[in-house]
TORKOL-4160 file (C-alpha; in steps of 0.2 Angstrom, whole numbers, padded with zeros to 4 digits, m for minus):
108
<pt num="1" X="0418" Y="0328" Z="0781"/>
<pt num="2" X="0435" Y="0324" Z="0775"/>
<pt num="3" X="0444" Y="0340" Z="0784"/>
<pt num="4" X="0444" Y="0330" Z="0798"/>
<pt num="5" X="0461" Y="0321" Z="0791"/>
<pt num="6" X="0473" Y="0333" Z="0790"/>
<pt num="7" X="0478" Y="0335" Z="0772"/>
<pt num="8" X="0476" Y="0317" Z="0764"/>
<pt num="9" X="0458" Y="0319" Z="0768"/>
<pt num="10" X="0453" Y="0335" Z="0757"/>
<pt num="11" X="0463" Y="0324" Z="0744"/>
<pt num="12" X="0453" Y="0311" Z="0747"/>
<pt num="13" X="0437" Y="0320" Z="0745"/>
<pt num="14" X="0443" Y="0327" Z="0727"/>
<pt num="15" X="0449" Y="0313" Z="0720"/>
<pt num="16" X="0432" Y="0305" Z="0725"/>
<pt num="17" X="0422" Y="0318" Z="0717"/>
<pt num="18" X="0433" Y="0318" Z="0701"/>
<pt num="19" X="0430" Y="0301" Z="0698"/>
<pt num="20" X="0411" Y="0303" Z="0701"/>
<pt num="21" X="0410" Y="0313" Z="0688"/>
<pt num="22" X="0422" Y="0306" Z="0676"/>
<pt num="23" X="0411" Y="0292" Z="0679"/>
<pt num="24" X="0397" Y="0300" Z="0675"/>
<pt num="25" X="0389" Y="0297" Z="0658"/>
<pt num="26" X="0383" Y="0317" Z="0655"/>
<pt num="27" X="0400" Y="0324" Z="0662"/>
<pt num="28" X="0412" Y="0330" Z="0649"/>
<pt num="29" X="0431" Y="0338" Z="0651"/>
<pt num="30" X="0421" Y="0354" Z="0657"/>
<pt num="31" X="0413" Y="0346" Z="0672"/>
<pt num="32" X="0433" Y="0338" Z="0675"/>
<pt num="33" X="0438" Y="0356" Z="0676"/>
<pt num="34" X="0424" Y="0364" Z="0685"/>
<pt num="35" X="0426" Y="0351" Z="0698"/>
<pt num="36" X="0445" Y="0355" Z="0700"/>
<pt num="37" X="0443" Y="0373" Z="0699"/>
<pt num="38" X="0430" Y="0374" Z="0714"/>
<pt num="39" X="0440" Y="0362" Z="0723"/>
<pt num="40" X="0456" Y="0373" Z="0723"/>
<pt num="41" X="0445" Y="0385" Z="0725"/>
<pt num="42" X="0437" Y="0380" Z="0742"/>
<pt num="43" X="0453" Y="0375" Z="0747"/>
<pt num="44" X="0464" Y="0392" Z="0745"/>
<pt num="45" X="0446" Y="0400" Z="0755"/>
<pt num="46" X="0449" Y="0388" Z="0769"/>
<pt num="47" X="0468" Y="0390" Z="0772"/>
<pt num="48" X="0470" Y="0407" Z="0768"/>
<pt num="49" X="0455" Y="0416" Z="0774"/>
<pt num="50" X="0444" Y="0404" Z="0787"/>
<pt num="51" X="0459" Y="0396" Z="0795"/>
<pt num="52" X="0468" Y="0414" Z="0801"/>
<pt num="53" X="0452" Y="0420" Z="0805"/>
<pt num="54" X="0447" Y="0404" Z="0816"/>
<pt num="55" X="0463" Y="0404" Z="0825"/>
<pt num="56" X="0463" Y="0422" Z="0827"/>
<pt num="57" X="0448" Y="0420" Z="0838"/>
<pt num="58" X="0452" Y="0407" Z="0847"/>
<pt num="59" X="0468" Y="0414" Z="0852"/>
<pt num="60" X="0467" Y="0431" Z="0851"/>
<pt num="61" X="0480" Y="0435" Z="0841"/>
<pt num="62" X="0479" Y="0446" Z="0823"/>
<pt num="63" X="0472" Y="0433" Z="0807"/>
<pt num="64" X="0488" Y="0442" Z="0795"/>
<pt num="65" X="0501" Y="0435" Z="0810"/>
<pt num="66" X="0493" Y="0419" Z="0811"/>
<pt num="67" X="0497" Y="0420" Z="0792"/>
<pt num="68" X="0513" Y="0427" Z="0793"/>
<pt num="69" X="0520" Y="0414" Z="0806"/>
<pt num="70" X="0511" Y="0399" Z="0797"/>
<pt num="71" X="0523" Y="0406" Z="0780"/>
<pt num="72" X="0537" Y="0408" Z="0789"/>
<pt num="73" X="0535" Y="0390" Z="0797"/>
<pt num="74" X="0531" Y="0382" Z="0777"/>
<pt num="75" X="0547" Y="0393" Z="0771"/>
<pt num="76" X="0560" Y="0384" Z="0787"/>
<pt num="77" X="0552" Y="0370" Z="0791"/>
<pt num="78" X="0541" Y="0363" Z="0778"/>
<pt num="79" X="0525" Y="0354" Z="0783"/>
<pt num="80" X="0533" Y="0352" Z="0800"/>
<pt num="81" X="0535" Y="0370" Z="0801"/>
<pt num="82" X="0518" Y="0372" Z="0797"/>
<pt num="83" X="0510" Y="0362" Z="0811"/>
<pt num="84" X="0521" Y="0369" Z="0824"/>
<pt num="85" X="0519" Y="0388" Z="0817"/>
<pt num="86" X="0503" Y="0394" Z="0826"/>
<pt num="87" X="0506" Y="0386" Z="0842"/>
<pt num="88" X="0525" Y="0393" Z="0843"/>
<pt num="89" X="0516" Y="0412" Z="0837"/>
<pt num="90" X="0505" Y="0409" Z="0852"/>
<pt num="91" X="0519" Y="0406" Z="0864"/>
<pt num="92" X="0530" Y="0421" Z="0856"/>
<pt num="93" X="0513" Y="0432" Z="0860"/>
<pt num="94" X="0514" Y="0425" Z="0878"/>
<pt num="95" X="0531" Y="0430" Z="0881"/>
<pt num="96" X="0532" Y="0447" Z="0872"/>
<pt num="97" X="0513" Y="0453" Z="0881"/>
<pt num="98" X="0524" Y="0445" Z="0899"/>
<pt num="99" X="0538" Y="0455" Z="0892"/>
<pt num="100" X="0529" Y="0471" Z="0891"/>
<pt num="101" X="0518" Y="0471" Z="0907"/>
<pt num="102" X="0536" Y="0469" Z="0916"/>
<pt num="103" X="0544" Y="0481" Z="0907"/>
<pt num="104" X="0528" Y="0494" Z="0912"/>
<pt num="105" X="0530" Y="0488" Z="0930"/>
<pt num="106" X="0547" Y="0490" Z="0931"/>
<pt num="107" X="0554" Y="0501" Z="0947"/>
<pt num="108" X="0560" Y="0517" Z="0942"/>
């Protein structure tokens, strides 16, 4: 429910379920962990894997450039890089498939 914030709002969600169960009487410094571990978990799954994929499908575009152009955005641009990663990708995908349909149709 939180994913709909972007990035404060999976935060939101850990810190809320870490101090469930450090609230917890029956919760030890395992549960702590667990709870950490599954969220890093579901986390890394989300932006590495379900992301790409999503976006591939929506725009028709490969899941590994999606996730080549979103690390090239983090590495220049930090997290502003990282928001406008995917939509520049798509307009670079535009203009090289332009590009090449000219070029193919090019009088000879």
């Amino acid at each position: 429910m939180m994913e709909f914030v972007p990035y404060v709002g999976p935060l939101f969600a850990w810190v809320t379920a870490f101090l469930m169960v450090l609230v917890s009487p029956e919760a030890g410094i395992g549960s702590l962990v667990a709870i950490s571990g599954l969220y890093i978990f579901f986390q890394w799954v989300e932006g590495n894997i379900m992301v790409p994929m999503v976006m591939s499908r929506t725009l028709n575009l490969s899941p590994l450039y999606i996730l080549i152009m979103t690390l090239i955005g983090a590495t220049l641009g930090g997290m502003i890089g990282v928001l406008i990663s995917v939509p520049l990708a798509s307009i670079l995908h535009i203009f090289y498939t332009d590009w090449m349909h000219y070029r193919k149709h090019l009088p000879e």
